[in-house]
C-alpha positions in Angstrom: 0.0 0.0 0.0 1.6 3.4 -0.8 2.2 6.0 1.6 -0.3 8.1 0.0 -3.1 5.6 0.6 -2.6 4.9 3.8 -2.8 8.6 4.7 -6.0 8.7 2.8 -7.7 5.4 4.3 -6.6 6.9 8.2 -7.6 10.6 7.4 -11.3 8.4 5.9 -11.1 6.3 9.3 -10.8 9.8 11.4 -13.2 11.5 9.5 -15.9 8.6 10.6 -15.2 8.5 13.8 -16.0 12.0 14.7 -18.6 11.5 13.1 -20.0 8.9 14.6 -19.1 10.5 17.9 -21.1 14.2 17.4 -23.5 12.5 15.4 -23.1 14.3 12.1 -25.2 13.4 9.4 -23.8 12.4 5.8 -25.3 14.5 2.6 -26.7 11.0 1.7 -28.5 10.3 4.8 -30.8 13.8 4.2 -34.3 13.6 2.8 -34.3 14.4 -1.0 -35.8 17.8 -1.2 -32.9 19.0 0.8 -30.4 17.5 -1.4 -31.9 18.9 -4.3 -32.0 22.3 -2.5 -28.6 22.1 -2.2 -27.6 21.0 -5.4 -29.5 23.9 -6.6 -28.0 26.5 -4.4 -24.4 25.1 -5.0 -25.2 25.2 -9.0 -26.3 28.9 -8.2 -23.0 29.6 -6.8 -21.1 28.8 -9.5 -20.7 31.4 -12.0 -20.1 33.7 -8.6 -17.5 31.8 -7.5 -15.9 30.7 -10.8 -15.8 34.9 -11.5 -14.1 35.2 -8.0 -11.8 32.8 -8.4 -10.5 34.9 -11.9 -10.6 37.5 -9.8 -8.7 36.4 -7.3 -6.0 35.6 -10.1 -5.5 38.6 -11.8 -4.6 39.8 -8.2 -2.2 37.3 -7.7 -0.6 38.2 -10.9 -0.5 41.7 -10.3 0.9 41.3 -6.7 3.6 38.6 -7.7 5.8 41.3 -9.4 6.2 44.0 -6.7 6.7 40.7 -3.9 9.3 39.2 -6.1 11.0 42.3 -6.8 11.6 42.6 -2.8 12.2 39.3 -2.3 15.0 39.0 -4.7 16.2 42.3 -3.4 16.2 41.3 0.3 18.1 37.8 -0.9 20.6 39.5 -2.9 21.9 42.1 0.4 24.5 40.5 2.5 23.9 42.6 4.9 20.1 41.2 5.8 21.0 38.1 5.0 24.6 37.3 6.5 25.9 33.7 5.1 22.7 32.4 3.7 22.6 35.0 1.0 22.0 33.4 -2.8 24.6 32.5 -5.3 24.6 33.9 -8.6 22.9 31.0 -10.6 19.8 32.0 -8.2 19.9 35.5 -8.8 19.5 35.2 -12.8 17.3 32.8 -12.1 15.1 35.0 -10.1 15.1 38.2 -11.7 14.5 36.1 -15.2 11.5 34.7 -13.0 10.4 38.3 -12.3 10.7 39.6 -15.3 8.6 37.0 -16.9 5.9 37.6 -14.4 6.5 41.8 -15.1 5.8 40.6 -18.7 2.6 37.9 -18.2 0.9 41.0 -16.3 1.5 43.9 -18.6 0.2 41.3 -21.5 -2.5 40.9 -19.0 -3.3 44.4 -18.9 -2.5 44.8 -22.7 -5.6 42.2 -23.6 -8.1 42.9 -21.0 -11.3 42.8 -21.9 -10.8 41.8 -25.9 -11.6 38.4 -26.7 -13.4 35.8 -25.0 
């Protein structure tokens, strides 16, 4: 058995024990009409959600850059960082990394709102 599914069979054991001991009821075990009421309400939510979660990407995107930028700027001073600073390999590597996300959210900006 891989280590994987053993975590998943003890996480499926714990999860029935508590709820056998507070006496949760299962989704399966509730009369129809609530089911359906749910299903409805969770079909509702998904546009809303499905827009948030594009939302909440383009924010990500357009935060990235300015974090990065201090982050490799805070690695590349000695000073702040004393012995553990990075080598040069890691430098390239992360201002290539910024630049590229600098780049995905001008593009970003550049096709908002064209297209599909």
């Amino acid at each position: 058995m891989s280590i994987s599914a053993s975590l998943n069979r003890r996480l499926n054991m714990a999860t029935s024990a508590i709820q056998e001991k507070s006496q949760w009821r299962s989704v399966l075990a509730t009369p129809s009409s609530a089911t359906q009421h749910m299903r409805r309400r969770s079909c509702s939510a998904w546009p809303a959600g499905r827009y948030t979660r594009k939302t909440a990407a383009v924010v990500n995107g357009i935060c990235a850059v300015p974090m990065m930028v201090a982050i490799m700027i805070i690695a590349n001073r000695p000073k702040t960082m004393g012995n553990h600073g990075i080598g040069r390999g890691l430098k390239v590597l992360g201002w290539i990394a910024t630049f590229v996300m600098l780049v995905a959210a001008v593009v970003m900006f550049a096709t908002m709102g064209k297209g599909s």
